[in-house]
C-alpha positions in Angstrom: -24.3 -18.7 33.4 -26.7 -21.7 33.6 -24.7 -25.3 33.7 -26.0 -28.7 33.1 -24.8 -32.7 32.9 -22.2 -33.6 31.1 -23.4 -34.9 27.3 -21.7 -36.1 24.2 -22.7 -34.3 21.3 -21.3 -35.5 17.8 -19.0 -37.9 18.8 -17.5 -35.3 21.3 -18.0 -34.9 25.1 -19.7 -31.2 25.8 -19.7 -29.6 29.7 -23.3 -28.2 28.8 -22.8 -25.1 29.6 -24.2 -22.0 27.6 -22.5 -18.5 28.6 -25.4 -15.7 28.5 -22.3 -13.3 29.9 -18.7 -13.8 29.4 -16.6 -14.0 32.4 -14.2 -11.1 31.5 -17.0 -8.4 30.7 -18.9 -10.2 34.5 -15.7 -9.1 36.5 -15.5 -5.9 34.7 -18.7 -4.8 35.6 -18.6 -5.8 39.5 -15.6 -3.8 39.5 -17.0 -0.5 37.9 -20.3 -1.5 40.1 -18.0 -1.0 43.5 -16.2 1.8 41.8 -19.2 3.7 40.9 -21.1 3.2 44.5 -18.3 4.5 46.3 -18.1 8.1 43.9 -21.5 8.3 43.4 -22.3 7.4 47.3 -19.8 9.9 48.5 -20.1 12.6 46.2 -23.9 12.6 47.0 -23.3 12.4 50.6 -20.7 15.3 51.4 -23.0 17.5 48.7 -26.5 16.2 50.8 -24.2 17.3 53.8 -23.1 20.6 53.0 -26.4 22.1 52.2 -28.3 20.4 55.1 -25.6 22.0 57.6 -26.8 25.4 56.9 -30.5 23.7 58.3 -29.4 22.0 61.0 -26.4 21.0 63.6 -23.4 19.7 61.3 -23.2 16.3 63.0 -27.0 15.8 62.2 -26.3 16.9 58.6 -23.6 14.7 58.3 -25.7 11.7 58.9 -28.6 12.6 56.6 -25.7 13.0 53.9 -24.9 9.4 54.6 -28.4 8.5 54.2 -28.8 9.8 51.3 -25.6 8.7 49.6 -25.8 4.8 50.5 -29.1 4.8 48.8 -28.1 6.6 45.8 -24.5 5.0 45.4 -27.2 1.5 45.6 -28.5 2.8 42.4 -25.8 3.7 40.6 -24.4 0.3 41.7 -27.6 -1.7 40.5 -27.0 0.3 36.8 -23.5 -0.4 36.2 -24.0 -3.9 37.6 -27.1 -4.8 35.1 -25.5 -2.9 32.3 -24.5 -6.3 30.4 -27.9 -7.7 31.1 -29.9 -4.5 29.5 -27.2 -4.3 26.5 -28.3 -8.1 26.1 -32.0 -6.7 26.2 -31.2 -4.4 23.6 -29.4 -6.8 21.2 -33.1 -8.7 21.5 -35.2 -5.8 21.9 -36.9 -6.4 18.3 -37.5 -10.1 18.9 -38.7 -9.8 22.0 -41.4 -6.8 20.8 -42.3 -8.7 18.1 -42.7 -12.2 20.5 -44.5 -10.2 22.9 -46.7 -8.6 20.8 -47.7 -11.5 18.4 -48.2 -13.6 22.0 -50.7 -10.9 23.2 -52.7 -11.0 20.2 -53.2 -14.4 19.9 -54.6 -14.7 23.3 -56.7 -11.9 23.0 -58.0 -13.5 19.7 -58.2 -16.9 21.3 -59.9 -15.7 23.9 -62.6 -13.4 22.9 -63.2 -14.7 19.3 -64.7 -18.3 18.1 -62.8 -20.9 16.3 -63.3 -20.0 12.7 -62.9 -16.6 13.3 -59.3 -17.1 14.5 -58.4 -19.0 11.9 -59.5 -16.7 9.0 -57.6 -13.7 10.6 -54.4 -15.9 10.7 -54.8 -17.1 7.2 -55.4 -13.2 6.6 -52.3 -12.3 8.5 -50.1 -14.8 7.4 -51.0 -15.5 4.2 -51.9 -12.5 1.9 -48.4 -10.7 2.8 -47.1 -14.0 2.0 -48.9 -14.0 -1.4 -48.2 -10.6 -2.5 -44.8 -10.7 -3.6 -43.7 -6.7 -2.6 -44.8 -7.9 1.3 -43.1 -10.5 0.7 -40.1 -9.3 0.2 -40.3 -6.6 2.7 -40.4 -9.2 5.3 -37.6 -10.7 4.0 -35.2 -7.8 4.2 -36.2 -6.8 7.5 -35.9 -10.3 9.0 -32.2 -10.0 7.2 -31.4 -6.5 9.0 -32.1 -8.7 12.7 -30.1 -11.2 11.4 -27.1 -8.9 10.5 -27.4 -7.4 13.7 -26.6 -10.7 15.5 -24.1 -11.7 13.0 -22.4 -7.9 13.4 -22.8 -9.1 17.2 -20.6 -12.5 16.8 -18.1 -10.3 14.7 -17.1 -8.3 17.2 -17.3 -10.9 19.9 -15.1 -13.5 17.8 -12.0 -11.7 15.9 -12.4 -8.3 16.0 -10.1 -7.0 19.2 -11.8 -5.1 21.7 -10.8 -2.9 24.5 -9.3 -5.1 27.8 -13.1 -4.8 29.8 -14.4 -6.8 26.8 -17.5 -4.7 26.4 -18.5 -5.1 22.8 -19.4 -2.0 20.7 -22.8 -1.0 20.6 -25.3 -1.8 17.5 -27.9 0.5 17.1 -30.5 -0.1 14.2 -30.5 -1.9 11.0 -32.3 -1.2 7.9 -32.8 -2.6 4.6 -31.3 -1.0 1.7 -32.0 -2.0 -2.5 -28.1 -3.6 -2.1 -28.9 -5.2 1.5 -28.5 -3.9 5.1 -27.4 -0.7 6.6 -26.0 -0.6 10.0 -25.2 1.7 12.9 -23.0 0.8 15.0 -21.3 3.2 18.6 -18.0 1.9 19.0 -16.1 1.5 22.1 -12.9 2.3 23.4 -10.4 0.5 22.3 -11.6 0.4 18.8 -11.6 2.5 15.5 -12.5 2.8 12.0 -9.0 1.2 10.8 -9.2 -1.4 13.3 -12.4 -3.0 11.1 -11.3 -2.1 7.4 -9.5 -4.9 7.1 -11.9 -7.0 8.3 -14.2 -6.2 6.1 -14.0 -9.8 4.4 -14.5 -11.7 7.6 -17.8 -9.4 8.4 -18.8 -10.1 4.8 -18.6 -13.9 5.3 -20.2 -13.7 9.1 -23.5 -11.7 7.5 -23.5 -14.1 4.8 -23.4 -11.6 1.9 -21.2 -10.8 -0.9 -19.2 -7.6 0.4 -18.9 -5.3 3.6 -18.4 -1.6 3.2 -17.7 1.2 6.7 -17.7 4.4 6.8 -18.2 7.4 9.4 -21.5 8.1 9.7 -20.8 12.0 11.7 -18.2 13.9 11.1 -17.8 14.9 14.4 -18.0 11.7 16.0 -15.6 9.2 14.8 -17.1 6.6 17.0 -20.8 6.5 14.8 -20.0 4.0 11.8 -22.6 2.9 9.4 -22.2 -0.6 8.2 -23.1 -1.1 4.3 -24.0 -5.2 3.9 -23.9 -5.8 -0.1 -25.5 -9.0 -0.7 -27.4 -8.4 -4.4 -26.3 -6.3 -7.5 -29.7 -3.6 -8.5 -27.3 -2.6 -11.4 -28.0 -4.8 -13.6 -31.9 -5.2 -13.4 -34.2 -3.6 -16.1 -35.2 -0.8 -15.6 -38.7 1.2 -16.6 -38.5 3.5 -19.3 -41.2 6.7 -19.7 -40.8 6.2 -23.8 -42.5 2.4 -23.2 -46.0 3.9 -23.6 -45.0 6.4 -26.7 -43.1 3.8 -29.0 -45.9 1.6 -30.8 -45.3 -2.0 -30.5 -46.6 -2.3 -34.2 -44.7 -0.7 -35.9 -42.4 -1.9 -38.9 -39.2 -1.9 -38.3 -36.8 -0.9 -41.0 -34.4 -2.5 -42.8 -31.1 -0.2 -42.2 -27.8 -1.0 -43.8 -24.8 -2.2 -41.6 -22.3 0.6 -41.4 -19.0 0.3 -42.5 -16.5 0.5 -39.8 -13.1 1.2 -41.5 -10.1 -1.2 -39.8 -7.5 1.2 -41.3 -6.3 4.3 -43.3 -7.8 3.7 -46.7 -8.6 6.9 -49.0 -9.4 5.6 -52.2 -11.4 8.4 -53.5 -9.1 11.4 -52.4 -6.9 11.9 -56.0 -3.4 13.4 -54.6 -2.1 15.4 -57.7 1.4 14.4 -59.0 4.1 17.3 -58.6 7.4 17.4 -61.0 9.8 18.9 -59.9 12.7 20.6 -62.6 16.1 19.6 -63.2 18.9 20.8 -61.2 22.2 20.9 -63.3 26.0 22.0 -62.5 25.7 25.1 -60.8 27.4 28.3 -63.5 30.7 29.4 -62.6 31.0 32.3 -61.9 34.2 34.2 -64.2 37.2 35.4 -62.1 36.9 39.1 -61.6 39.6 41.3 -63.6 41.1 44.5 -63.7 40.7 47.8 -65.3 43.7 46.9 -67.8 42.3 43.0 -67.7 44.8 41.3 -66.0 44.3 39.0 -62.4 44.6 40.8 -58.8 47.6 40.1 -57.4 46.5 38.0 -53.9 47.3 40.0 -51.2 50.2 38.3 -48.8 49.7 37.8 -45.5 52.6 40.0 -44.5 50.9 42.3 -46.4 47.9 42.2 -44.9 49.4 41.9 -41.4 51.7 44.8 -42.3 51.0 47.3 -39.1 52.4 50.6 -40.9 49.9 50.9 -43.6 47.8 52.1 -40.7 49.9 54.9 -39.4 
């Protein structure tokens, strides 16, 4: 944390000071610094003991196991302790290859080539991939995936919560995709693959695109996401066709009628036949039935007809 005077910047009165690392992930790590010298110096130092006893007198081998211990519970101390600083290197680590290396060739031209020479390489360097447009814009979408990385960076730093240490999750690699970016990312503890799906709008605003998309990118490690950054539609671009090179240009076109799209049910040329049907009348009536000697059947009375004894 570097501090400077006091300035007014816009109107408003700024302390001047630019945190490298916050304060919350500073105390965390002096504490799992002291935590891990004190295992790691111990453990070392009774196992150093042990085996040197069987060599030598157990007092002596007791205080070689303490001299080797301190010094190795010093390095484990030294890791933990730098740990922010180195995940800060790694955030930067393509910047700082691509500084470093473009640094070393300039001197190296500068120094060992004349004037003119220099300036045709640059112009070389520079400006044919800047000419041809598929260099071009190959540059471009790298430079977006270390952009994204950052901007991933802030998003986790800002509004998405983290685990009570403060250590942010770790970003991995980025590359370019025909829709945008795509992501790696190692979470921490403390977070999870629901934690950011609802973010996904506020990450799509951070990286300046148009939408966000996460997934799991192992299925046995829910921890390994991939990031999907969406900032152009490929759908809708034209697309090459094999048949361009068979199909002559000069030829006539025909003159094709325009089909007839029917809007409803209309059979005008289908004849449905007419069907008369006969006239029904008064039904016949059947005569009444008669006897041998013609006269009417008595009806049979009910008492008749209910009349048990007949049957006996």
């Amino acid at each position: 944390m570097s501090k400077s005077s006091p300035r007014r910047s816009f109107g408003r009165k700024s302390s001047g000071t630019i945190t490298v690392i916050e304060a919350k992930v500073h105390r965390s790590s002096a504490r799992n610094a002291r935590l891990a010298f004190i295992l790691t110096a111990v453990i070392v130092g009774l196992l150093s003991a042990v085996v040197a006893a069987s060599y030598m007198h157990p007092i002596v081998a007791l205080f070689l196991g303490a001299a080797i211990g301190a010094p190795t519970g010093g390095i484990a101390w030294v890791l933990v302790r730098i740990w922010p600083v180195l995940r800060l290197i790694w955030w930067w680590t393509p910047e700082i290859g691509i500084v470093t290396t473009a640094s070393y060739a300039w001197v190296q031209l500068v120094n060992h080539t004349p004037t003119p020479v220099t300036l045709v390489v640059v112009a070389l360097v520079v400006g044919v991939p800047a000419a041809i447009p598929t260099c071009r814009r190959q540059a471009v979408a790298w430079t977006w995936c270390f952009v994204v990385r950052h901007r991933l960076r802030v998003c986790f730093a800002q509004f998405i919560i983290a685990n009570q240490s403060g250590s942010l999750p770790l970003i991995l690699w980025a590359k370019p995709t025909p829709v945008g970016e795509r992501v790696w990312v190692y979470l921490r503890p403390g977070l999870a693959l629901a934690d950011l799906e609802g973010r996904l709008d506020r990450i799509a605003v951070a990286c300046h695109a148009s939408t966000a998309l996460i997934e799991r990118a192992s299925d046995g490690n829910a921890a390994y996401l991939r990031f999907d950054i969406k900032r152009r539609e490929v759908l809708n671009a034209q697309v090459g066709s094999p048949l361009v090179d068979v199909i002559n240009p000069d030829t006539p076109a025909v003159d094709r009628p325009t089909p007839v799209i029917p809007t409803a049910l209309d059979l005008p040329d289908v004849t449905v036949p007419t069907v008369t049907l006969p006239k029904q009348g008064k039904p016949a009536q059947k005569p009444p039935a008669t006897s041998a000697n013609g006269s009417k059947p008595a009806a049979s009375s009910s008492a008749d007809a209910d009349d048990v004894s007949d049957w006996i």
